[in-house]
C-alpha positions in Angstrom: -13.5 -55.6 -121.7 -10.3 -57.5 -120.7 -8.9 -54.0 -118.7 -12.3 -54.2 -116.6 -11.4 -57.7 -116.1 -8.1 -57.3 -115.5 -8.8 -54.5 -112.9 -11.5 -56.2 -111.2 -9.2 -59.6 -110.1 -6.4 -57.2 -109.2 -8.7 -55.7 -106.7 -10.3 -58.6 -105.7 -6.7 -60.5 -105.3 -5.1 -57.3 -103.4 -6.4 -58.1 -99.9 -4.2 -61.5 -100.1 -1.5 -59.2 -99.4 -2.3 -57.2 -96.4 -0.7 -59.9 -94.1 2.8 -58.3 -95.6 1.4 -54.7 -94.9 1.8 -54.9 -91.2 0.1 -51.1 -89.9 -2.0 -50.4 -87.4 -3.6 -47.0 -88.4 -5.9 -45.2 -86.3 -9.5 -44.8 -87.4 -10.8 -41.4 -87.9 -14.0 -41.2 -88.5 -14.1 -38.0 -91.2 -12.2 -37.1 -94.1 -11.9 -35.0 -97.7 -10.0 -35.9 -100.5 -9.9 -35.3 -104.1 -10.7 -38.0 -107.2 -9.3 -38.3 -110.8 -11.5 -40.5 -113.3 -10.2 -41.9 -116.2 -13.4 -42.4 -118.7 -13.1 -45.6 -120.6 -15.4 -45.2 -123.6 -17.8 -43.0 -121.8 -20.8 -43.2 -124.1 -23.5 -40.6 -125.6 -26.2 -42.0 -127.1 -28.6 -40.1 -129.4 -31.9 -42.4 -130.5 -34.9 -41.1 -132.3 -38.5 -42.3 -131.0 -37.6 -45.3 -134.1 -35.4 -46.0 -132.3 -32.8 -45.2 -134.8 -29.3 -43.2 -133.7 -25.7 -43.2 -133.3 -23.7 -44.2 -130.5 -20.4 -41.8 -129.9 -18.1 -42.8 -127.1 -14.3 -41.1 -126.3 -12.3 -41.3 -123.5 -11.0 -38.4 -120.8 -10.8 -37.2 -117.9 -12.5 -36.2 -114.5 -11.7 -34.5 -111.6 -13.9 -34.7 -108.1 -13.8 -33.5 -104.7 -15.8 -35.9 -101.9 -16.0 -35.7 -98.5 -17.2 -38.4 -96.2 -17.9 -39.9 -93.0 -17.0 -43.6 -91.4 -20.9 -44.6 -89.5 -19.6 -48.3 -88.7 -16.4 -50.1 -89.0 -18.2 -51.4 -92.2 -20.1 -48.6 -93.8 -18.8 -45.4 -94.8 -21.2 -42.4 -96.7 -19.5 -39.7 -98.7 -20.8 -37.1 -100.9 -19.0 -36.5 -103.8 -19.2 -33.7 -106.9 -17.3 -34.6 -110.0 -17.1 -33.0 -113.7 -16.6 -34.9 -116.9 -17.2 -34.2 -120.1 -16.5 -35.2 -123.8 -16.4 -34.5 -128.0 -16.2 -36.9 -130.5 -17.1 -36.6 -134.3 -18.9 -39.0 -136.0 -20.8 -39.1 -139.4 -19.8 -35.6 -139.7 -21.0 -34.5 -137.0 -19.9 -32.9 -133.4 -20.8 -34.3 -130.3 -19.7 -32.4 -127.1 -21.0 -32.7 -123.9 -19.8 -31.6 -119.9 -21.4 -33.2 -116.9 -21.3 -32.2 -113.5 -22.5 -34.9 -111.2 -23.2 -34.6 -107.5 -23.5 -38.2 -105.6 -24.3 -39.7 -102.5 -22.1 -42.6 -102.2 -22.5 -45.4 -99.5 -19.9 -47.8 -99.3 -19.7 -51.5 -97.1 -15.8 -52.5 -96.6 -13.7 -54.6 -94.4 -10.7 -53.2 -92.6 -7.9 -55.8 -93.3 -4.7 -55.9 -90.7 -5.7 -52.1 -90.2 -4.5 -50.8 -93.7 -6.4 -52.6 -96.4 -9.7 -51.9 -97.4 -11.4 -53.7 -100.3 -15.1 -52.3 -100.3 -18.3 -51.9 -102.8 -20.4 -49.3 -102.9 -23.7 -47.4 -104.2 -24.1 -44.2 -105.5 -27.1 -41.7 -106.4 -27.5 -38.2 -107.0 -28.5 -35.7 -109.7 -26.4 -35.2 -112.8 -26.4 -31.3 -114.7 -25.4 -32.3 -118.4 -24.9 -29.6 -121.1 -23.7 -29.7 -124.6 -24.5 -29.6 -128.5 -25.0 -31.8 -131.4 -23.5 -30.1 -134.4 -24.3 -26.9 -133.3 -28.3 -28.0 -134.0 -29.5 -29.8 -130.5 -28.3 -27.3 -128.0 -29.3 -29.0 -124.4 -27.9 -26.4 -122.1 -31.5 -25.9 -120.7 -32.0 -29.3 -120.2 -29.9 -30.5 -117.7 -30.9 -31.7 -114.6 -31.2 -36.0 -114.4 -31.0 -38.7 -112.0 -27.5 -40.5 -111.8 -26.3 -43.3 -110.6 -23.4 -45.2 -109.9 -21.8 -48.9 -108.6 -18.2 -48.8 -107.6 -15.6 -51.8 -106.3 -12.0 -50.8 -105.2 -9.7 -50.9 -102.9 -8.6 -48.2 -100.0 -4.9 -48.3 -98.7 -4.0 -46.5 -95.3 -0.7 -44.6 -96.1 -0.4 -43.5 -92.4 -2.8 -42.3 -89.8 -3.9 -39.1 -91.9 -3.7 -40.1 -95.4 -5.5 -42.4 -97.5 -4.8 -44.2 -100.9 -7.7 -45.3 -103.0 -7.9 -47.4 -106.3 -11.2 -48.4 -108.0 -13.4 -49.3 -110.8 -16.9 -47.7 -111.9 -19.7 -47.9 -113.8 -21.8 -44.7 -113.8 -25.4 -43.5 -115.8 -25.4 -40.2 -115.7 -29.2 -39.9 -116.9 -30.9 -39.2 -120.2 -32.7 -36.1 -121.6 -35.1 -35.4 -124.3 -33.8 -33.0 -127.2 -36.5 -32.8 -129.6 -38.0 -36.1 -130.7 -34.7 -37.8 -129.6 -33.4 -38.8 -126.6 -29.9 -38.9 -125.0 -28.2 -41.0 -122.8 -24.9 -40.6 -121.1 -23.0 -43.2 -119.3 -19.8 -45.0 -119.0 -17.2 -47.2 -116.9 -14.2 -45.3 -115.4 -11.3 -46.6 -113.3 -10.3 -43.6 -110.9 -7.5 -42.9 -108.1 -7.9 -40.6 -105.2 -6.5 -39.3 -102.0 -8.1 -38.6 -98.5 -7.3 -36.5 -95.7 -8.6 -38.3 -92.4 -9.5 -36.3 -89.4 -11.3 -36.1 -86.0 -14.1 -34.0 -84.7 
């Protein structure tokens, strides 16, 4: 809890210092870029229809690929596909799991001395979540689930091509019945990407 906090009031205090920052990029309205999650205590939750289960988190690793499109000088869209997965034993058992996620992320920020963005932003999609329980749930036919996602960061303008972008997530990656159980997946991640801005 206290590196969420700590993360949020860094990115909430890092516009202060765009005054110092003094670059005037110029605004392209398309760009790609590629995103690398760090799972904090990503979570996968088995409960019976008691209501009785086990909770298994771990923390990893996730890679993504976006690309995405500036509509207004305040709202940007991107779609974004990312894989995460995870295996943790617990009670003697093995929990593994792999999710490939596909988003549509909308974002509201505010350009700040033309190289700071702090923004929030949105995200839905449909998650594709496969993995085992011991070797006795098997839920790689079960995979399709709605996701989705809430995001607050902050984008830095390294020059007029390249972007820098720092941020903190929380992201439900959907539930699925195995059985007479259900699973839930979900978890908060602090990420770091780069964008490639271009023109059309």
């Amino acid at each position: 809890m206290k590196k969420i906090i700590t993360a949020v009031l860094s990115i909430l205090t890092l516009p202060a210092f765009a005054n110092g920052y003094d670059y005037n990029s110029t605004q392209r309205d398309n760009y790609v870029g590629m995103r690398l999650h760090k799972n904090d205590n990503i979570a996968f939750r088995l409960e019976t229809q008691e209501n009785t289960g086990t909770t298994v988190r771990d923390d990893g690793f996730g890679v993504g690929l976006y690309i995405g499109n500036r509509l207004t000088n305040h709202v940007k869209i991107e779609f974004e596909t990312l894989y995460n997965g995870g295996n943790q034993e617990k009670y003697g058992k093995d929990f593994g799991f792999n999710i490939w996620s596909n988003m549509l992320n909308v974002y509201v920020y505010q350009q700040i001395e033309g190289a700071v963005e702090p923004y929030i932003g949105l995200g839905i999609g449909v998650s594709g979540i496969w993995g085992n329980i011991d070797g006795l749930h098997n839920i790689s036919n079960e995979t399709a689930d709605m996701s989705w996602s809430a995001m607050i960061g902050v984008n830095f303008a390294l020059n007029n091509r390249v972007d820098l972008n720092l941020g903190l997530k929380y992201q439900n990656y959907g539930d699925l019945d195995i059985g007479d159980a259900s699973t839930e997946i979900d978890g908060t991640e602090f990420y770091i990407s780069a964008a490639y801005k271009f023109g059309l």
